[in-house]
N, C-alpha and C positions, 0 to 999 in steps of 0.2 A: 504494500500500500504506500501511496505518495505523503509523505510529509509536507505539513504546511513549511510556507520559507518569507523571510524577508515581507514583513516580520513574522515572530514565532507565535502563530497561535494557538492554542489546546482549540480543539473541534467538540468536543463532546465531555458537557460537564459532568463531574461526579460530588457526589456528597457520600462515605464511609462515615456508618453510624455503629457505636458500641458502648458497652457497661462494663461498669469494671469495681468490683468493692475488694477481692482477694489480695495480698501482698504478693511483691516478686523479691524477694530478700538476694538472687542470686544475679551473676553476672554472664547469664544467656538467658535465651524466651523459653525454658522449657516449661514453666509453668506461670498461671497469671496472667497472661500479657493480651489486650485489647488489641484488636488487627482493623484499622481505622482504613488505612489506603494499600489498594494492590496497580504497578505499575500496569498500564493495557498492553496490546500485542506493541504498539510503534513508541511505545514509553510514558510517560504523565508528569504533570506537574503538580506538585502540592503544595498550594498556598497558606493555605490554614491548618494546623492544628490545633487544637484547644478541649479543655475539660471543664464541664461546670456540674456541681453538686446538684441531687435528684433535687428537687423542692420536698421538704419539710421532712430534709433528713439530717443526723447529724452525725459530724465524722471527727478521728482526730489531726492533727498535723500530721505529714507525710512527703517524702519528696517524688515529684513524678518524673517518669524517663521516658523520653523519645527515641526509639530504636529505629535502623534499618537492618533489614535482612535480604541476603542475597539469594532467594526461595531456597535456602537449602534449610539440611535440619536444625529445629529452633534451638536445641539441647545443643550444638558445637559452639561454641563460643567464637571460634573466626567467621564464623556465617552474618555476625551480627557485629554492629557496631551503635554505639549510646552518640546517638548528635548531639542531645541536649537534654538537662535536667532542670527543675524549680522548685523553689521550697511551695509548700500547699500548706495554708493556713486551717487548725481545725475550725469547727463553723458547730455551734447550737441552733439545732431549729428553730423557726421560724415563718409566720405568713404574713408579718410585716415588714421586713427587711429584705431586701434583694441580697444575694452572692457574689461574690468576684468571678467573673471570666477567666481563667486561666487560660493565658494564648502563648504558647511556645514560640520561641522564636525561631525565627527562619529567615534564610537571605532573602532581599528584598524582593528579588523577581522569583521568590520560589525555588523549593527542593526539587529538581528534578531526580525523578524517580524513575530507574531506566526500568524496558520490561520484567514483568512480574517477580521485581524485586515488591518486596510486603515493609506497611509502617507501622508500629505496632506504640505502643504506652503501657508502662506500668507503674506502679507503685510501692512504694517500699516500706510502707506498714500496711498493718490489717485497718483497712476501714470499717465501723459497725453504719457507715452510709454506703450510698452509691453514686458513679461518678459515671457522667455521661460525657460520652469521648467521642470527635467529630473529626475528620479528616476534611477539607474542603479541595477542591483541584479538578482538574480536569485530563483527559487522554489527548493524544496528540494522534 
């Protein structure tokens, strides 16, 4: 298939939607890890990542990770690599107070995510809430 060119456009958006409350204590995805974005057959970009808390749940402090993986197994540790981590503030429920967005960062024009490399998040304590985790991006 022809790639868009000059300039670079994604053709076809995606939004990667997931949950995530269990801990990942370890330094591979074998267990725990949110699978937010998969690169498509001519590769993707991923503009947004981000996690916000269920409403009218509560959790404690925790740090979260942003993984890629090269579609190999989650359990090798050279499969994957940590792009970027943040502290997570714990949060008491609430139905009058809004939540913080947690938005990972990412270079400006976007992670390009070649194909069916996978993006995943986890977290490094046990949450007693639930964190809802979104990939934003598109295929090229």
């Amino acid at each position: 298939m022809a790639v868009n060119v000059d300039p670079l456009f994604t053709d076809v958006a995606r939004i990667g939607i997931a949950q995530l409350a269990a801990a990942n204590t370890g330094a591979d995805l074998s267990t725990n890890a949110a699978l937010i974005f998969t690169g498509g057959a001519d590769g993707s970009l991923l503009v947004e990542a981000r996690m916000k808390y269920i409403p009218g749940t509560s959790t404690v402090a925790t740090a979260a990770r942003l993984w890629i993986n090269n579609n190999g197994t989650l359990s090798t540790t050279t499969n994957n690599s940590l792009l970027t981590e943040m502290t997570v503030a714990a949060i008491t429920s609430s139905q009058t107070a809004a939540t913080v967005d947690y938005v990972f960062l990412l270079p400006r024009a976007g992670l390009f995510v070649p194909a069916n490399y996978r993006v995943y998040i986890t977290i490094g304590t046990y949450s007693t809430g639930t964190f809802m985790c979104t990939g934003i991006g598109g295929d090229y």
